[in-house]
C-alpha positions as CSV (number, residue, x, y, z in Angstrom):
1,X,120.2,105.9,105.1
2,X,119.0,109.1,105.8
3,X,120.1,110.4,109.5
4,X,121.5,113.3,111.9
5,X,124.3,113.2,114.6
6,X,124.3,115.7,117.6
7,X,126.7,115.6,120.9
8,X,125.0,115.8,124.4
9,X,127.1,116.9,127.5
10,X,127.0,117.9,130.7
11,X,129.3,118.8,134.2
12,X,128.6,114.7,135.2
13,X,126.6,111.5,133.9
14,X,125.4,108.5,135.3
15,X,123.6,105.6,133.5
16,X,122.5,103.0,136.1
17,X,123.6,99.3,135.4
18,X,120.2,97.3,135.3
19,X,122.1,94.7,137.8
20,X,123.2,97.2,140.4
21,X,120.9,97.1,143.5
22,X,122.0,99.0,146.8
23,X,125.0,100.5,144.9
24,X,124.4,102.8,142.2
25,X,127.1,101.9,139.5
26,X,127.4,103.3,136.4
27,X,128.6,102.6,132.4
28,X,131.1,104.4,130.5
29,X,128.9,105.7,127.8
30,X,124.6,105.8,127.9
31,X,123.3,102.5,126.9
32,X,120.8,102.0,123.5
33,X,118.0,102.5,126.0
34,X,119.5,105.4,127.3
35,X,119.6,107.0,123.7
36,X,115.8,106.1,123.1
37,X,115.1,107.9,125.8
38,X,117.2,111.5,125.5
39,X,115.4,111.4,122.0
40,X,111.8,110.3,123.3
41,X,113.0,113.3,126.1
42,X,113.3,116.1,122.9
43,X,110.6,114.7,121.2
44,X,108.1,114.8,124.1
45,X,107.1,110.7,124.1
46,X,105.3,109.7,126.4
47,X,107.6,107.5,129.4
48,X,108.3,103.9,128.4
49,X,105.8,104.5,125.0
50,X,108.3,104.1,122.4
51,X,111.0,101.1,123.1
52,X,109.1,98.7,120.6
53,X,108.7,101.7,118.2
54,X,112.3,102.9,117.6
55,X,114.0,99.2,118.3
56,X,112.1,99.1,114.9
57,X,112.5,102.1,113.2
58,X,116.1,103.9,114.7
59,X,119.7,102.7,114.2
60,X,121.9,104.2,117.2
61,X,125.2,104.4,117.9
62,X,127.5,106.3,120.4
63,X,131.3,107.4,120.7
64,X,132.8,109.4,123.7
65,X,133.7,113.1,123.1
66,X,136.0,113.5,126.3
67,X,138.2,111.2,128.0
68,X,136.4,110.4,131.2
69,X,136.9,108.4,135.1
70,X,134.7,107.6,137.5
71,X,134.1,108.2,141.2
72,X,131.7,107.4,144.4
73,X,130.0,109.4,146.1
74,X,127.4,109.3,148.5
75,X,124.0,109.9,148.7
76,X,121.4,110.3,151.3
77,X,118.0,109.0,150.4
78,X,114.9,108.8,153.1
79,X,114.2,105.2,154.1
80,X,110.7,104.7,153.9
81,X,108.9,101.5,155.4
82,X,105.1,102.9,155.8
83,X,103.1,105.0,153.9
84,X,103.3,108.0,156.7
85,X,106.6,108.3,156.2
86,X,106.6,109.8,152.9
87,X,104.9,113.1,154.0
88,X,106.7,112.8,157.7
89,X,110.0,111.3,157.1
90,X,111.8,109.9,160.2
91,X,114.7,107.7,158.5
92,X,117.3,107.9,156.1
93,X,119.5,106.1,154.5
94,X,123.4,106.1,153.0
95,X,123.6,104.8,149.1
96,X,127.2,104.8,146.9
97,X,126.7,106.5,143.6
98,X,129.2,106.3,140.7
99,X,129.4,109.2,139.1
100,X,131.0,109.8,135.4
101,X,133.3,112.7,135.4
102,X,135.7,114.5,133.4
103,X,138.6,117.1,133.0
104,X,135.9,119.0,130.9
105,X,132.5,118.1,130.5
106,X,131.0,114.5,130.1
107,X,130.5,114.3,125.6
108,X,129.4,112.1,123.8
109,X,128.5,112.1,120.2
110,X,125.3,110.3,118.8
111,X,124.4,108.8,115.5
112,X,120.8,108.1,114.6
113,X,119.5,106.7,111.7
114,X,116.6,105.5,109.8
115,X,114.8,105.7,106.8
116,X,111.2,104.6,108.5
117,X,111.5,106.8,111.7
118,X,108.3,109.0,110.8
119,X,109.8,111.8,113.6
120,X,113.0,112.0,111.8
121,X,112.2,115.3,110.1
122,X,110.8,116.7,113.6
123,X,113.8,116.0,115.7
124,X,116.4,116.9,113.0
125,X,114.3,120.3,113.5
126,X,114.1,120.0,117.0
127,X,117.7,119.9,117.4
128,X,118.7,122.8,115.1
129,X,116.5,124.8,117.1
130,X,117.3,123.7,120.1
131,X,113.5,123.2,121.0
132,X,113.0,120.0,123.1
133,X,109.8,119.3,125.0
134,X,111.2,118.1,128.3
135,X,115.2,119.4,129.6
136,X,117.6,116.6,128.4
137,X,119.6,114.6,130.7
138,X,122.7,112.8,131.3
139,X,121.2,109.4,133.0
140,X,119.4,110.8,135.5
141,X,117.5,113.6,136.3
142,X,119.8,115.7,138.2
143,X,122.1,115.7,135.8
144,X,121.1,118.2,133.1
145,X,122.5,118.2,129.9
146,X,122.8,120.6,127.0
147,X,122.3,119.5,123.1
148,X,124.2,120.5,120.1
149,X,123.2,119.8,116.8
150,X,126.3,118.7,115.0
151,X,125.4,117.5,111.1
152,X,122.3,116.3,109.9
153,X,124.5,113.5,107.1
154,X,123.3,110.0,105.5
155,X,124.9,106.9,106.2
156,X,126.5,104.7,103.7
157,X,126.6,101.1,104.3
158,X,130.7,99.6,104.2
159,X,131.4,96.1,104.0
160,X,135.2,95.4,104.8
161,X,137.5,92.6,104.9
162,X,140.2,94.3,106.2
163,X,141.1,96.6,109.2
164,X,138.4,100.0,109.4
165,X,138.9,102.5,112.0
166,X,135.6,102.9,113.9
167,X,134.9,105.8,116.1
168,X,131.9,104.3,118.0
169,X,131.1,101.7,120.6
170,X,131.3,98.2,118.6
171,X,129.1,95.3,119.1
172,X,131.7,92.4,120.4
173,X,129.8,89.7,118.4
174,X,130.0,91.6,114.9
175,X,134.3,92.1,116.1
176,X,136.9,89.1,114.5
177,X,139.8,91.1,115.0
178,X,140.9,94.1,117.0
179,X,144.1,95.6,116.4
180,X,146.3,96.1,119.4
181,X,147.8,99.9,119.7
182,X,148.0,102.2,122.1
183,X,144.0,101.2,123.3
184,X,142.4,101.5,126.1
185,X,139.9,99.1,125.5
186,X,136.9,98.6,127.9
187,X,134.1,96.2,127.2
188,X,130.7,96.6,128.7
189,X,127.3,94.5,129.0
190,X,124.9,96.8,128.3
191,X,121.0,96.8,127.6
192,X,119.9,97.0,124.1
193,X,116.4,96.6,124.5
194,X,113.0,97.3,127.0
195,X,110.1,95.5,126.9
196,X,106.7,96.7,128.3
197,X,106.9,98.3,131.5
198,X,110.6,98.7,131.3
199,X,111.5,94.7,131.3
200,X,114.8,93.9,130.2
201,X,114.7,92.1,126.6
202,X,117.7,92.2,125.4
203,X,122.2,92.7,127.0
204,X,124.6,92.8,124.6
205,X,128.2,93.3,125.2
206,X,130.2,96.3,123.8
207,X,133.5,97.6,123.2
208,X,134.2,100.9,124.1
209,X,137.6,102.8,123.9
210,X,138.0,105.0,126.7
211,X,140.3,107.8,125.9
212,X,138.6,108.7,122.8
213,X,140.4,107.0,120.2
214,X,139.1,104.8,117.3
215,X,139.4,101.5,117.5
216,X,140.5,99.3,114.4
217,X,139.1,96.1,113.9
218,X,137.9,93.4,111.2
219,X,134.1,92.9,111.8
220,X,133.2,88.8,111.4
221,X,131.2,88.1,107.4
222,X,127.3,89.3,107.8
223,X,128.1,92.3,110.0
224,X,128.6,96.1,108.3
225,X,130.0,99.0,109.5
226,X,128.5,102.9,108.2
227,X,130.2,105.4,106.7
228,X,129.4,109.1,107.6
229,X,131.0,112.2,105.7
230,X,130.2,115.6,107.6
231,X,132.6,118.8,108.0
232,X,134.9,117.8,106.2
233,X,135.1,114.0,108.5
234,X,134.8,110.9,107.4
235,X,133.9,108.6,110.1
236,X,132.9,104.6,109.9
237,X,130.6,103.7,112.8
238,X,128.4,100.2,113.9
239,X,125.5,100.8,115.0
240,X,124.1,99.5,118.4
């Protein structure tokens, strides 16, 4: 499967649980969604045009670049209870906002993939040019983000019995078996799909290893992990 893989980063992320409400928590890494929408961002989509399109189309997967921790801090917004208020503010309010930090900068490294993406040729393009149509982001839109093309590769599917290393995020329904070294393992609910008008579709939870090491595990039969060779890597990732 033809594809292209390209790290995004930036001084601080956030990527806003869907169940948060007055506080503003954040995941590790961007969610699916998330993804759809930094490549809708360089391709110019239109906002919340293309969910049902690439769920179709795109295989995406993620793996952090940077060991990373989070912290709170927080934010004044206006409080606004009548339409006057929005041109003559008289109130404010005090909301916590977690933010995603790191020694360095925030990176993370994503795979796309997919043989009936009509765009793929555009965005491989795109991203070795560094020509996107709106300024990428890391989750929201003060935090800006830079883009670097990394490889564009094809992904080899690799069905395994035994023990694989994988560098990404791992779906924990596809996972029979992790093995236990020196991990640290995180696992998240995260969305994997929108609906129309941004509705939630579809959660599934992930694993995630947050200081940047792979994590080896035996995927349960009828679930595949990819293989990826680029600069002289070979990598083996399941896609989101």
């Amino acid at each position: 499967m033809r594809g292209v893989i390209f790290d995004i980063e930036g001084k601080y992320a956030h990527f806003r649980k869907t169940y948060t409400n007055s506080s503003s928590l954040s995941y590790t890494v961007p969610p699916r969604t998330t993804i759809q929408g930094i490549i809708a961002t360089i391709l110019g989509y239109e906002r919340d045009s293309y969910y049902t399109y690439m769920d179709e189309s795109l295989h995406i997967s993620v793996r952090k670049n940077t060991p990373t921790y989070k912290m709170t801090q927080t934010l004044n917004y206006l409080r606004i209870e009548k339409s006057s208020e929005f041109t003559k503010p008289t109130k404010h309010t005090q909301i916590p906002f977690e933010i995603i930090a790191s020694s360095k900068n925030v990176s993370y490294r994503v795979y796309v993939g997919g043989d009936t993406f009509k765009d793929m040729d555009v965005l491989i393009t795109r991203l070795k040019n560094t020509q996107y149509v709106f300024p990428p982001t890391l989750g929201t839109a003060f935090f800006l983000a830079d883009i670097e093309f990394v490889s564009e590769v094809h992904f080899e599917k690799y069905v395994s019995e035994t023990f694989t290393p994988i560098s990404s995020v791992i779906k924990a329904d596809a996972v029979e078996k992790i093995k236990l070294e020196e991990i640290a393992l995180l696992k998240e609910k995260m969305p994997r799909s929108f609906g129309q008008n941004r509705t939630l579709k579809l959660l599934e939870s992930y694993f995630i290893e947050n200081s940047c090491k792979r994590i080896t595990a035996r995927l349960k039969d009828g679930f595949a992990c990819w293989k990826v060779d680029y600069e002289g890597c070979e990598e083996f990732i399941v896609f989101m």
